[in-house]
N, CA, C and O atoms as CSV, one atom per row, in Angstrom:
chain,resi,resn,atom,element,x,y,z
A,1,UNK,N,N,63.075,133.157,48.379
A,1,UNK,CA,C,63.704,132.381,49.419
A,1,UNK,C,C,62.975,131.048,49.531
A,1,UNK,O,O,61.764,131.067,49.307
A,2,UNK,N,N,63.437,130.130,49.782
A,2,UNK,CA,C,62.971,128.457,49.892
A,2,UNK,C,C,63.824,127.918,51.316
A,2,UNK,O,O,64.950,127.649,51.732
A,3,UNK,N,N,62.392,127.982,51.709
A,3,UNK,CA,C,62.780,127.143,54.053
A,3,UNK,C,C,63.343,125.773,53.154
A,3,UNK,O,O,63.169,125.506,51.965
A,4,UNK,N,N,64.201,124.912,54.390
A,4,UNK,CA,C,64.353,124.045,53.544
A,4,UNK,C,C,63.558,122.450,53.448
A,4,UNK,O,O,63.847,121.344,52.989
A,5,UNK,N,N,62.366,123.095,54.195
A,5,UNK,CA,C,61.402,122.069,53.318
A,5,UNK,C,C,60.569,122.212,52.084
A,5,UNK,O,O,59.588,121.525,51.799
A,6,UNK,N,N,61.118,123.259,51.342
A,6,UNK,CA,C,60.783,123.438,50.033
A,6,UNK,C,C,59.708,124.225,49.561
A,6,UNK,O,O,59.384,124.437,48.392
A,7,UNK,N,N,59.112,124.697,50.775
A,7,UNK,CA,C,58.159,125.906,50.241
A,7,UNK,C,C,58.395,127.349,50.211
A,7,UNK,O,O,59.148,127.860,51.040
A,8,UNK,N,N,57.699,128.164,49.154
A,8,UNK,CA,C,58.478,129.000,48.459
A,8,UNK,C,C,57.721,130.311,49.285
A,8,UNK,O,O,56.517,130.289,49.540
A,9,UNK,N,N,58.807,131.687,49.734
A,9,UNK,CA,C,57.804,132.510,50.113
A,9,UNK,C,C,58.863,134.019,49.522
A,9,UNK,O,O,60.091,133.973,49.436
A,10,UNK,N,N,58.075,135.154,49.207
A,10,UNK,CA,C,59.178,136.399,48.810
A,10,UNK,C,C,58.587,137.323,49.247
A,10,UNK,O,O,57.483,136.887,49.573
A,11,UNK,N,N,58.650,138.402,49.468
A,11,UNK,CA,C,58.159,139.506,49.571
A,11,UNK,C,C,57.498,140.540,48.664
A,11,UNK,O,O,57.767,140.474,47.465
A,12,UNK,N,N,57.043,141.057,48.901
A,12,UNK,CA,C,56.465,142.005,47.711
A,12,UNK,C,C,55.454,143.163,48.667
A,12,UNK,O,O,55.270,143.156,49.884
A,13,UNK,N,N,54.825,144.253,47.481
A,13,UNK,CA,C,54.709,145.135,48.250
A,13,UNK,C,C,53.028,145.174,48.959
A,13,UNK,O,O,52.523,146.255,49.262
A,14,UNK,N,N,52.328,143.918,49.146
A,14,UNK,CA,C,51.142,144.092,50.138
A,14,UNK,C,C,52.062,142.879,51.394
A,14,UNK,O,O,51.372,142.317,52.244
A,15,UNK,N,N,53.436,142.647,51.346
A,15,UNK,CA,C,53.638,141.840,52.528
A,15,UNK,C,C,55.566,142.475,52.363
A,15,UNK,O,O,56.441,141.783,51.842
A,16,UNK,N,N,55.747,143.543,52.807
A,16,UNK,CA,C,57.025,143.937,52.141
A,16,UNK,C,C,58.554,142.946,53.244
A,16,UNK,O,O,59.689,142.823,52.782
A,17,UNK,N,N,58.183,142.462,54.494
A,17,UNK,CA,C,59.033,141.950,54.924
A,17,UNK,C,C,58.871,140.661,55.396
A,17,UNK,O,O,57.829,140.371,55.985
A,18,UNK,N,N,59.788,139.803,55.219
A,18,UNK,CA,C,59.530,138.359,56.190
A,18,UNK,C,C,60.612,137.851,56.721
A,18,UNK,O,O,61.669,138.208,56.203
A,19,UNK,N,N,60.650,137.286,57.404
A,19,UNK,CA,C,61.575,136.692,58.701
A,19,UNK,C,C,61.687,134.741,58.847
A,19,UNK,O,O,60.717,134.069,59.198
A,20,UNK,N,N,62.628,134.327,58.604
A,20,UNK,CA,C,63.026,132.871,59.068
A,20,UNK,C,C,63.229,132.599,59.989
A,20,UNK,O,O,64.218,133.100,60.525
A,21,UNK,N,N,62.224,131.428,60.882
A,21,UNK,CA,C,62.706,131.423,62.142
A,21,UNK,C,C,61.557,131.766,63.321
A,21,UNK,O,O,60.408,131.336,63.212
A,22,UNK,N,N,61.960,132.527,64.373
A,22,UNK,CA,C,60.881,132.903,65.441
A,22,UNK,C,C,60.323,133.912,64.779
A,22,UNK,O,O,60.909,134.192,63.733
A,23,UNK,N,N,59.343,134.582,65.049
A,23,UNK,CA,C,58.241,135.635,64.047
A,23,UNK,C,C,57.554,136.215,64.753
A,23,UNK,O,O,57.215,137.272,64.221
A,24,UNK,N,N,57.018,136.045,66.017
A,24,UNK,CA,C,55.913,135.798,66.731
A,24,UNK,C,C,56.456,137.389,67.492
A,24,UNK,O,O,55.702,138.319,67.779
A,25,UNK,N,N,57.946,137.346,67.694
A,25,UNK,CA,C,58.155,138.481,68.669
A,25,UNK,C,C,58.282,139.390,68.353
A,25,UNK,O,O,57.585,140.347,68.690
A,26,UNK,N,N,59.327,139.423,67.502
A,26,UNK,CA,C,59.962,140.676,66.661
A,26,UNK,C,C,58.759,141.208,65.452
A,26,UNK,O,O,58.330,142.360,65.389
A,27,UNK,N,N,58.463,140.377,64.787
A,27,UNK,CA,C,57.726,140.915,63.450
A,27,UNK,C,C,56.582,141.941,63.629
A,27,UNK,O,O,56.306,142.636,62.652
A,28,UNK,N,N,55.852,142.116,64.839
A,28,UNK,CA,C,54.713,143.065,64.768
A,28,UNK,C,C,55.554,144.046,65.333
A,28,UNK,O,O,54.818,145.011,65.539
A,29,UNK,N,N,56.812,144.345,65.728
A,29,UNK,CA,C,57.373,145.803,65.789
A,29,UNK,C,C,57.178,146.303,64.096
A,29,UNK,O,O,56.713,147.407,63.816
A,30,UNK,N,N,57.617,145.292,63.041
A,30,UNK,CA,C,57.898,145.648,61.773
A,30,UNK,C,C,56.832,146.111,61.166
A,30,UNK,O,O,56.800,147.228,60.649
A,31,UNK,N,N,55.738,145.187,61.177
A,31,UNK,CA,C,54.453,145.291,60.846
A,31,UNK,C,C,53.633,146.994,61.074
A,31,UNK,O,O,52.901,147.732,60.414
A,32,UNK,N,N,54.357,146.996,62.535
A,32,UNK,CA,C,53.460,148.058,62.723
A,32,UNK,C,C,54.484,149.966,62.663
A,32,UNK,O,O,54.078,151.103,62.901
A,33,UNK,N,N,55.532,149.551,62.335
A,33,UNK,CA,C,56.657,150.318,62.057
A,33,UNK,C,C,57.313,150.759,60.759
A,33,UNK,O,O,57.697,151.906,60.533
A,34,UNK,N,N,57.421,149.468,59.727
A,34,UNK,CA,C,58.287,149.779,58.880
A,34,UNK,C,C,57.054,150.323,57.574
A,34,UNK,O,O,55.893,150.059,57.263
A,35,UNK,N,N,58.348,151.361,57.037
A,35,UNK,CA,C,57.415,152.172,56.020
A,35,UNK,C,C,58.577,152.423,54.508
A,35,UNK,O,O,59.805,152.500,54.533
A,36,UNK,N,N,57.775,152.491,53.470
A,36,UNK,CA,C,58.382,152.022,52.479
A,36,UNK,C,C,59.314,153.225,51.913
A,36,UNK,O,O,60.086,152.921,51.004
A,37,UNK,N,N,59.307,154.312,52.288
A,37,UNK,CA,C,59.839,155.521,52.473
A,37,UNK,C,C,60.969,155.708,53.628
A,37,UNK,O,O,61.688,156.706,53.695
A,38,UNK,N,N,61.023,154.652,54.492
A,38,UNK,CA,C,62.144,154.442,55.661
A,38,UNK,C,C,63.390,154.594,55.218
A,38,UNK,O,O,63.784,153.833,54.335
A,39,UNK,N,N,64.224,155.569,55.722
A,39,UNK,CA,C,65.718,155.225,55.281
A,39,UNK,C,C,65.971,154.222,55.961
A,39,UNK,O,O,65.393,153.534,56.802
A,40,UNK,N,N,67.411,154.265,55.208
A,40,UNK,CA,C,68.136,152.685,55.347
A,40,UNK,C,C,68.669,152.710,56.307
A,40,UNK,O,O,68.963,151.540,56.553
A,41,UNK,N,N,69.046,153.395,57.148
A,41,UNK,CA,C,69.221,153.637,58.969
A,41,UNK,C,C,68.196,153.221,59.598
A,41,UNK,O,O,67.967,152.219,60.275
A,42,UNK,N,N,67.177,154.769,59.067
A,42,UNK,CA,C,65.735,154.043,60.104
A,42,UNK,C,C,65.502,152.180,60.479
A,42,UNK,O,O,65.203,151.596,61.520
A,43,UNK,N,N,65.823,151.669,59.014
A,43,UNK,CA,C,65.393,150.497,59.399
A,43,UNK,C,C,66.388,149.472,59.667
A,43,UNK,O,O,66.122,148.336,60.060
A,44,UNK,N,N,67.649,149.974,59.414
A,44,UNK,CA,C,68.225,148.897,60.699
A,44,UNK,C,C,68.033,149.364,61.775
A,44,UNK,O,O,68.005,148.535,62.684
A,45,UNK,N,N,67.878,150.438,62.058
A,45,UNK,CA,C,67.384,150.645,64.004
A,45,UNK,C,C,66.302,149.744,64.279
A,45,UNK,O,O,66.144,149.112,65.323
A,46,UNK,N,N,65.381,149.730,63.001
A,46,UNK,CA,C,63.944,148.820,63.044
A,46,UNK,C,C,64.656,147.360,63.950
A,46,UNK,O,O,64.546,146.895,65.084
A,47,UNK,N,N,65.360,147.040,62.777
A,47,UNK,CA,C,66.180,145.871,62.819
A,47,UNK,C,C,66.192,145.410,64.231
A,47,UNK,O,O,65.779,144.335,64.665
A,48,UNK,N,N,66.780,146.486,64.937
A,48,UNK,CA,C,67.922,146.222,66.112
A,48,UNK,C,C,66.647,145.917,67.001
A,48,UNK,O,O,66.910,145.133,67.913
A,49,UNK,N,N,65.291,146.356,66.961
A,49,UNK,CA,C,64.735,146.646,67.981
A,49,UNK,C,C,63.726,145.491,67.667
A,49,UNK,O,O,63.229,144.800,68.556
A,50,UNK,N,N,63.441,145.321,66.231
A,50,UNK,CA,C,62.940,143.714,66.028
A,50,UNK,C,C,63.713,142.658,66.829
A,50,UNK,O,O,63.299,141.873,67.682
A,51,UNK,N,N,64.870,142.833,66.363
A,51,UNK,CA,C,65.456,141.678,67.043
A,51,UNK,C,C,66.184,141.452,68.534
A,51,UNK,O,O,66.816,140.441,68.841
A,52,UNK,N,N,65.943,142.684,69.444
A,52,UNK,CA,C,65.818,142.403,70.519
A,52,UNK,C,C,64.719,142.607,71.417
A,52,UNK,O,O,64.790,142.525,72.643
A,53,UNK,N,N,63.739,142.867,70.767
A,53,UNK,CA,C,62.380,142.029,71.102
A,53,UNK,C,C,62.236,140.718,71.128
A,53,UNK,O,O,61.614,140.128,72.012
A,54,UNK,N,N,62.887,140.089,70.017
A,54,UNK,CA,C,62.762,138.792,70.093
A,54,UNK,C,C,63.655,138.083,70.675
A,54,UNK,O,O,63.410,136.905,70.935
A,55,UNK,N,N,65.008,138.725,71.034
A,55,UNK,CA,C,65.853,138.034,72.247
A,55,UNK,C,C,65.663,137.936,73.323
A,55,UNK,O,O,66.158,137.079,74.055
A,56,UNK,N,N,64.653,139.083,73.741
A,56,UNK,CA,C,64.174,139.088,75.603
A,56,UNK,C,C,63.006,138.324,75.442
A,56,UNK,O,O,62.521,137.864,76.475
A,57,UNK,N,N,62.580,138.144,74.625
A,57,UNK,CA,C,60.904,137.295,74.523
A,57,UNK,C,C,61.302,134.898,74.063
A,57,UNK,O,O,60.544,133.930,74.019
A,58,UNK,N,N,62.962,135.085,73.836
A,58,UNK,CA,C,62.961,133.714,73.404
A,58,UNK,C,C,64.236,133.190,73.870
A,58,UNK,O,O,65.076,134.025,73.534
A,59,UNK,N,N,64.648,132.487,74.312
A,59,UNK,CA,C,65.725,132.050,74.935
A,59,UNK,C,C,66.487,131.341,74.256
A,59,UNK,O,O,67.570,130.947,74.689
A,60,UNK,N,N,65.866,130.969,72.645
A,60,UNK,CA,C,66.648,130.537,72.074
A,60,UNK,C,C,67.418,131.324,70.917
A,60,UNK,O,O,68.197,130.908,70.060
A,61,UNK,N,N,66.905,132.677,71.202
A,61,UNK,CA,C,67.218,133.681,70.083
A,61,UNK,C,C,68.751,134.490,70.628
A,61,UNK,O,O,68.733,134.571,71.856
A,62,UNK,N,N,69.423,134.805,70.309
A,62,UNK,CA,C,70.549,135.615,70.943
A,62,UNK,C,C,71.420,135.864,69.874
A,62,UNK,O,O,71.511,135.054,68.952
A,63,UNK,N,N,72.316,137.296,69.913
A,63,UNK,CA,C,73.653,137.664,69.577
A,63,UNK,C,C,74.296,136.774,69.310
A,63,UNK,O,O,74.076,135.664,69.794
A,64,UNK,N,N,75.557,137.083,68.216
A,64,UNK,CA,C,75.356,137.885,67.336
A,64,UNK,C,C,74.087,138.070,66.265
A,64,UNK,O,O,73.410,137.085,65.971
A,65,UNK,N,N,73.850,139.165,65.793
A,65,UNK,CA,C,73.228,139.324,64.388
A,65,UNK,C,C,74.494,140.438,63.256
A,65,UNK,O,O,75.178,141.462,63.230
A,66,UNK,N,N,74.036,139.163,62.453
A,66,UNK,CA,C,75.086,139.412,61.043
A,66,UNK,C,C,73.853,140.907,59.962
A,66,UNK,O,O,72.741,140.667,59.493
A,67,UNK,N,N,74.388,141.888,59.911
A,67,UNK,CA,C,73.680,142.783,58.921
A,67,UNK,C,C,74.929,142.241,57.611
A,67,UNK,O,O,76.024,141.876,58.038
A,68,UNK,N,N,74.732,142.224,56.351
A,68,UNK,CA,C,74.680,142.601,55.249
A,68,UNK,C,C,74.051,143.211,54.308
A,68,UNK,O,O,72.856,142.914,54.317
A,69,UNK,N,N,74.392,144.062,53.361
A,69,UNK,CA,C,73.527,145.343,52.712
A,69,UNK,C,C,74.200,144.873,51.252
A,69,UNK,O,O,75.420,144.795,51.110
A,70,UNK,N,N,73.060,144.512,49.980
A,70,UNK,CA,C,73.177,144.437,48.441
A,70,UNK,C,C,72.850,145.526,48.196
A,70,UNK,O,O,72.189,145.994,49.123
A,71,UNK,N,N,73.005,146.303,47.249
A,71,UNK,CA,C,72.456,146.965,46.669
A,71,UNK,C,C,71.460,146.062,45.114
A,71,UNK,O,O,71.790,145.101,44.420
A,72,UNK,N,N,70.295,146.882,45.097
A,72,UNK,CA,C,69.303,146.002,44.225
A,72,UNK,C,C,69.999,145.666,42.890
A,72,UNK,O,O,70.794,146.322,42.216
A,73,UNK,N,N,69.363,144.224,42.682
A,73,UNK,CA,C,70.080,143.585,41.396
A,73,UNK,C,C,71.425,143.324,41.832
A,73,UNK,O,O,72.227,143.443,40.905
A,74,UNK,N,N,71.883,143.043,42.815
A,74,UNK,CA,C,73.789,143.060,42.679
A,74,UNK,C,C,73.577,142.082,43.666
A,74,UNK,O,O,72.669,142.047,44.496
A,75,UNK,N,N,74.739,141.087,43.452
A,75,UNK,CA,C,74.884,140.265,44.494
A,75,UNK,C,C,76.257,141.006,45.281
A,75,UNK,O,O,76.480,140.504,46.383
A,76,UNK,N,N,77.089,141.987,44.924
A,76,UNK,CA,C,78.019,142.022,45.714
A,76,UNK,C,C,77.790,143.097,46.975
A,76,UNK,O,O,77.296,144.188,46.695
A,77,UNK,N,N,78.099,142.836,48.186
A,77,UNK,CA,C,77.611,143.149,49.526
A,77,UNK,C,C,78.683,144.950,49.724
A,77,UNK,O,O,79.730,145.179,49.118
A,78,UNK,N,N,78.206,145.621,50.403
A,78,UNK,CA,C,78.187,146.892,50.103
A,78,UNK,C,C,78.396,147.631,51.536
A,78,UNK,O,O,79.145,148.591,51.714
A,79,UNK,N,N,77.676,147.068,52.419
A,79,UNK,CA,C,78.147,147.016,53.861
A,79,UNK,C,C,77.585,146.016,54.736
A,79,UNK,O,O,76.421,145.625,54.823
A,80,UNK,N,N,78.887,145.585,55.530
A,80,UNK,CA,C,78.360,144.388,56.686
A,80,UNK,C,C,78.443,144.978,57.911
A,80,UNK,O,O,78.965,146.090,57.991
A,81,UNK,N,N,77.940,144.325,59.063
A,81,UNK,CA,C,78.040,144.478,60.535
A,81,UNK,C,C,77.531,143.278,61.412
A,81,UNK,O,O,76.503,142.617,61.265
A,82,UNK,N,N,78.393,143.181,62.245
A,82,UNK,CA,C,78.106,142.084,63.177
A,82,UNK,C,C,77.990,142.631,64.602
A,82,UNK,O,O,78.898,142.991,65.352
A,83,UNK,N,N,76.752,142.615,64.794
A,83,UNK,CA,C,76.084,143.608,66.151
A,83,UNK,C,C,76.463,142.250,67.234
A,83,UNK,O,O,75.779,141.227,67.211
A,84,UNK,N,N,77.379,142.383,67.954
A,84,UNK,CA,C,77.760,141.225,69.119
A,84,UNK,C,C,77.565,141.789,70.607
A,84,UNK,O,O,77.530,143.020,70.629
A,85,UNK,N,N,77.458,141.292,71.605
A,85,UNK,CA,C,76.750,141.367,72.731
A,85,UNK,C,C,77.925,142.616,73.498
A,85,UNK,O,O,77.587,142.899,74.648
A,86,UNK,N,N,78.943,143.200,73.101
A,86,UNK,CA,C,79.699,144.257,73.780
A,86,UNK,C,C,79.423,145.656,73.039
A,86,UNK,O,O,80.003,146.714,73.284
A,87,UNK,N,N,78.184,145.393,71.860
A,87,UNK,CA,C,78.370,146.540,70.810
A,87,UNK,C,C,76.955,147.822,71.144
A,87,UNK,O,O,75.731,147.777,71.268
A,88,UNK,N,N,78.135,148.971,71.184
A,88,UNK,CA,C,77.814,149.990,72.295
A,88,UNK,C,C,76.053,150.415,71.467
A,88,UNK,O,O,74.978,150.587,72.043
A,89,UNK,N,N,76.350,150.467,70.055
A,89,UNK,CA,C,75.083,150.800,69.557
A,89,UNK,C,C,74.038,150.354,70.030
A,89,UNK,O,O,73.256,151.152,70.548
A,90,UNK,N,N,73.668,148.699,69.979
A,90,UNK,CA,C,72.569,147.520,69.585
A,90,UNK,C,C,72.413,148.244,71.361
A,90,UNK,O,O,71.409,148.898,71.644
A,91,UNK,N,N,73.358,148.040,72.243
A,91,UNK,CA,C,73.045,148.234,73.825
A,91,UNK,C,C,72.195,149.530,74.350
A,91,UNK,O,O,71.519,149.651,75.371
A,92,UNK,N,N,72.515,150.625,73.102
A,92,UNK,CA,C,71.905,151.748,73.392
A,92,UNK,C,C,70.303,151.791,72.689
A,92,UNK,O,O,69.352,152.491,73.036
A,93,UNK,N,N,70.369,150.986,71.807
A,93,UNK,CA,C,69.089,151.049,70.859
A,93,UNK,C,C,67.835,150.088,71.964
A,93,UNK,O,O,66.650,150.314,72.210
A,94,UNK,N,N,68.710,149.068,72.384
A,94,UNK,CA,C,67.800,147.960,73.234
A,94,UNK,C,C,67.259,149.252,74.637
A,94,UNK,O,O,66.131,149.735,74.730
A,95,UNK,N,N,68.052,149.448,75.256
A,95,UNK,CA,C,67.762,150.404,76.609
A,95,UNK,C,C,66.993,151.389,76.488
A,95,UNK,O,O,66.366,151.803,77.463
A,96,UNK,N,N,66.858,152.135,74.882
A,96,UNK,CA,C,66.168,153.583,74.787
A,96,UNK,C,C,64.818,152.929,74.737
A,96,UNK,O,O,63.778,153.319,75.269
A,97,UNK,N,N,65.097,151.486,73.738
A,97,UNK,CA,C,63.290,150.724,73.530
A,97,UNK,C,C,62.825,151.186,74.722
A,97,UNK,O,O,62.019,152.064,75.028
A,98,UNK,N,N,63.598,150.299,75.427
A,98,UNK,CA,C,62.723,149.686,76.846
A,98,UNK,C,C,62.192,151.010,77.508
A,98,UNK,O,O,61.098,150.832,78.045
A,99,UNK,N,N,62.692,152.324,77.613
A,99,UNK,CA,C,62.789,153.045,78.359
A,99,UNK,C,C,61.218,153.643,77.583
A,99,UNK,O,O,60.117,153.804,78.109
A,100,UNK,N,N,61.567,153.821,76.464
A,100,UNK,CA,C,60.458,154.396,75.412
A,100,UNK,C,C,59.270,153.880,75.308
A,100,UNK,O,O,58.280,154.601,75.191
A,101,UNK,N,N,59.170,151.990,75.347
A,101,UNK,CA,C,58.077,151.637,75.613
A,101,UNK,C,C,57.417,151.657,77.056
A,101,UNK,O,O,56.191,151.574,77.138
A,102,UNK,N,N,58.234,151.772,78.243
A,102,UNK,CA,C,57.608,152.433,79.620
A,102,UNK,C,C,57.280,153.427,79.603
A,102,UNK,O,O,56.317,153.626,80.343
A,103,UNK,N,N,57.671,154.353,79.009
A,103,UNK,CA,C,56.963,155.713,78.995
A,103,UNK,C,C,55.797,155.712,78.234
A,103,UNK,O,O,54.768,156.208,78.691
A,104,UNK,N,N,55.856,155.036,76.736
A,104,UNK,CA,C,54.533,155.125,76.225
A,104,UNK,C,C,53.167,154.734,76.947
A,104,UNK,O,O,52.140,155.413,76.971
A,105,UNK,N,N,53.453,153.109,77.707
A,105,UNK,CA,C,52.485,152.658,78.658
A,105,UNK,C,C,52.146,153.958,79.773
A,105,UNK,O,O,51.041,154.485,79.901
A,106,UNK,N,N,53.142,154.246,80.378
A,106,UNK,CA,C,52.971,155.240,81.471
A,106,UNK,C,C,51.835,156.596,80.794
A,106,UNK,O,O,51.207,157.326,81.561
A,107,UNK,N,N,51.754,156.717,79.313
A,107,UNK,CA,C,51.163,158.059,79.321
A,107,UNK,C,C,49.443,157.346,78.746
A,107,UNK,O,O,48.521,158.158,78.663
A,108,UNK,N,N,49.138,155.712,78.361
A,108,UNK,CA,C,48.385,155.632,78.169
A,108,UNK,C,C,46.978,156.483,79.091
A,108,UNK,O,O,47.173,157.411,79.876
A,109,UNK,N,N,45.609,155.907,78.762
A,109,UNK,CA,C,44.485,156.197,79.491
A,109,UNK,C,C,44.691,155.338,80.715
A,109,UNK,O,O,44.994,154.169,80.478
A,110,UNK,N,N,44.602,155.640,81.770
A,110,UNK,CA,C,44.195,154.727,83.061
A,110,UNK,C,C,43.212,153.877,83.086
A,110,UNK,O,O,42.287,154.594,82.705
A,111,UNK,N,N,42.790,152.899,83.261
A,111,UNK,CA,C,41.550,151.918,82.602
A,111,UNK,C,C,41.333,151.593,84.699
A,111,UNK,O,O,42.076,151.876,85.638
A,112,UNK,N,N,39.965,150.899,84.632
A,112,UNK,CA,C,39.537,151.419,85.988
A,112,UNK,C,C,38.578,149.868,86.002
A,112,UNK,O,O,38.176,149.327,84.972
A,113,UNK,N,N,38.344,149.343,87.402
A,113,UNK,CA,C,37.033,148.535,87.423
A,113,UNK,C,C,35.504,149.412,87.334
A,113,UNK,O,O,34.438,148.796,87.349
């Protein structure tokens, strides 16, 4: 891939994903989530939850997000989806986060003065 000021960046397997754009919000869900053994579900759920991390964290980030799926070596596209702001999935995936990351906080250690 080439940003289009001309510097060159790809992925590979000691950096397996990268992102154009905001980074800051979404990417350490990935970082600390995605696994190279992930089905291809698992990680569009990844997806969904990367990227609405980074919609509640940026005001300039928002719906729609376009999925397309190659299969390797092929340029021809295999399945699409356009997750838009009425779509019952992305709404259920965002709400379970939220709910999931309050509970995780809630069961941490209690920290004390």
């Amino acid at each position: 891939m080439i940003y289009p000021e001309g510097n060159f960046i790809e992925s590979n397997a000691d950096n397996p994903v990268f992102q154009i754009g905001e980074t800051k919000y979404g990417r350490p869900i990935l970082v600390r989530t995605l696994k190279a053994d992930m089905s291809f579900e698992d990680a569009v759920k990844l997806l969904c939850v990367s990227f609405d991390s980074t919609i509640r964290a940026n005001l300039s980030v928002d719906l729609p997000i376009d999925l397309q799926v190659h299969a390797a070596n092929e340029y021809r596209v295999t399945h699409e989806r356009r997750f838009e702001h009425d779509d019952t999935y992305f709404q259920d995936v965002s709400k379970s986060w939220s709910d999931a990351l309050q509970s995780a906080l809630d069961a941490l250690p209690d920290y004390s003065f």
